[in-house]
C-alpha positions as CSV (number, residue, x, y, z in Angstrom):
1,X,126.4,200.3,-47.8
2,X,128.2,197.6,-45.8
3,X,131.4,196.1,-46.8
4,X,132.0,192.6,-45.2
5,X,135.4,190.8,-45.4
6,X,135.5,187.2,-44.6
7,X,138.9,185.7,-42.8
8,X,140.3,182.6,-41.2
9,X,139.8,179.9,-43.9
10,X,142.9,177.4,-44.9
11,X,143.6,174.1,-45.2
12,X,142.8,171.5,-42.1
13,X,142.6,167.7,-42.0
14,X,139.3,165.7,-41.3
15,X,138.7,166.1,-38.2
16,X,140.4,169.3,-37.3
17,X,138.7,172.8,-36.6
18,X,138.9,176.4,-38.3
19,X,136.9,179.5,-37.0
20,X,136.1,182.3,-39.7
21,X,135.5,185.6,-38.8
22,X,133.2,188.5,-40.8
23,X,134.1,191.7,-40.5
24,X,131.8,194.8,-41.2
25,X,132.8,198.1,-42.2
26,X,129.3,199.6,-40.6
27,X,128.8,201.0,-37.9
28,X,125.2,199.9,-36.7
29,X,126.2,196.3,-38.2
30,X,124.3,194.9,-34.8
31,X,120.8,196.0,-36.9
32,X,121.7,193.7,-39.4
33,X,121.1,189.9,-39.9
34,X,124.1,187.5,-40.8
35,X,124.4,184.6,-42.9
36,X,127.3,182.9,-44.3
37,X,127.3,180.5,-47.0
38,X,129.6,178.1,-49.2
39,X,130.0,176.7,-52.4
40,X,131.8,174.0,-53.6
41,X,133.7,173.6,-57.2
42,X,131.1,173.0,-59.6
43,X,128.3,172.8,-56.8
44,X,125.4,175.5,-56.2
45,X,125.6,177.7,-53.3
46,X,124.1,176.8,-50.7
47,X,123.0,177.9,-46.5
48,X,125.6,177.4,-44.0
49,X,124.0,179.2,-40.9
50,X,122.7,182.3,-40.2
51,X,122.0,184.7,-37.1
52,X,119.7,187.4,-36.3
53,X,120.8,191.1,-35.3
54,X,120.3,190.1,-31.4
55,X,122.0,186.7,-31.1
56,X,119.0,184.6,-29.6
57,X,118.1,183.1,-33.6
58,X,120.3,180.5,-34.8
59,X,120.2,178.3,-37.9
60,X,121.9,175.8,-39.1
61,X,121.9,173.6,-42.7
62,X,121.8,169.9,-41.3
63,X,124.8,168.9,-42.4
64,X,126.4,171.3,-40.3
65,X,124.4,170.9,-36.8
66,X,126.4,170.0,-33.7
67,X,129.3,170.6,-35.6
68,X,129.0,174.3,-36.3
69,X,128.2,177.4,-34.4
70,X,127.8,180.9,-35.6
71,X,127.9,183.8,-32.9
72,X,128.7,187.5,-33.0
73,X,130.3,190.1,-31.2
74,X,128.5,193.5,-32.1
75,X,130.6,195.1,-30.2
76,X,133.4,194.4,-32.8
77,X,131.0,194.3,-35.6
78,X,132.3,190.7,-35.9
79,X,130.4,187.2,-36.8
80,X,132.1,184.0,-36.6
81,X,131.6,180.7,-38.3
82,X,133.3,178.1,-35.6
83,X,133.8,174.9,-37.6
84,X,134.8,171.8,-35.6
85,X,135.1,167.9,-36.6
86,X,135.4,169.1,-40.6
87,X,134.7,166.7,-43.1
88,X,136.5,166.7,-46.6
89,X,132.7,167.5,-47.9
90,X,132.9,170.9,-46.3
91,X,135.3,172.0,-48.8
92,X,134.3,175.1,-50.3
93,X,134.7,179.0,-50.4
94,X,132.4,179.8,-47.5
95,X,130.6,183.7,-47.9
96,X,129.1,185.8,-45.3
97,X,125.9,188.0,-46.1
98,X,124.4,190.0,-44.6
99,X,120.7,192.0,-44.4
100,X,118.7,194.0,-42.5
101,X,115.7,191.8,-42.8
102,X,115.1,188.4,-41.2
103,X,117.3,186.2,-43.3
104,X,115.7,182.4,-43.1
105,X,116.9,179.0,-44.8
106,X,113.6,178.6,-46.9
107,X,115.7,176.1,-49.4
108,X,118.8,174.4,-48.8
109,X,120.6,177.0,-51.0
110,X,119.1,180.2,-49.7
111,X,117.3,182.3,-47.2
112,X,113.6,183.8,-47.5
113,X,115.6,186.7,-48.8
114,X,118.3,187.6,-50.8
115,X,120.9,189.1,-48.5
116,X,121.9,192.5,-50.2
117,X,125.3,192.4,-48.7
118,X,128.3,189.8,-49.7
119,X,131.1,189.4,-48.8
120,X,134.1,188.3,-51.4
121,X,134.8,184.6,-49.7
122,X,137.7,182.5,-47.8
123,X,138.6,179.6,-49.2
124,X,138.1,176.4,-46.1
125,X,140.0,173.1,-47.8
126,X,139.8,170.0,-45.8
127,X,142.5,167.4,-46.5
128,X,141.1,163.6,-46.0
């Protein structure tokens, strides 16, 4: 069982930067594959960015390349979410997940799988 607890959300202008944080309560959290996600009031979920359990896979949703970037320190059993240049249309509560298998965008609202792990959300408010 892994217990993930996402942080760092708030309210920014247009323009401004936030950097979430998601914080695992396992111990071999570097064998596991990270996602976060976001959902917007009366919007589907949908695929932020994801990262395998050794940091050389990235992805991204398009709407988020170049501005984005999604790292981890397994050391601290830590991923971040570093948002920068936020537009009002990334208003949402943003989710991490996480899995021990590969987890993919396949669609623009989810991965090839299902991540069994979900964390309870931050809310990320940008102000136009």
């Amino acid at each position: 069982q892994v217990q993930l607890v996402e942080s760092g959300g708030g309210l920014v202008q247009a323009g401004g930067s936030l950097k979430l944080s998601c914080a695992a309560s396992k111990r071999s959290f570097d064998n596991y594959a990270v996602a976060w996600f976001r959902q917007a009031p009366g919007k589907e979920r949908e695929f932020v960015a994801a990262i395998s359990w050794n940091p050389s896979s990235t992805y991204y949703t398009d709407s988020v390349k170049g501005r984005f970037t999604i790292s981890r320190d397994n050391t601290k059993n830590i991923v971040y979410l570093q948002m920068n240049s936020l537009e009002p249309e990334d208003t949402a509560v943003y989710y991490c997940a996480a899995d021990l298998r590969r987890l993919v965008p396949t669609t623009k609202q989810m991965t090839g799988v299902v991540p069994d792990y979900w964390g309870q959300g931050t809310q990320v408010t940008v102000s136009s």
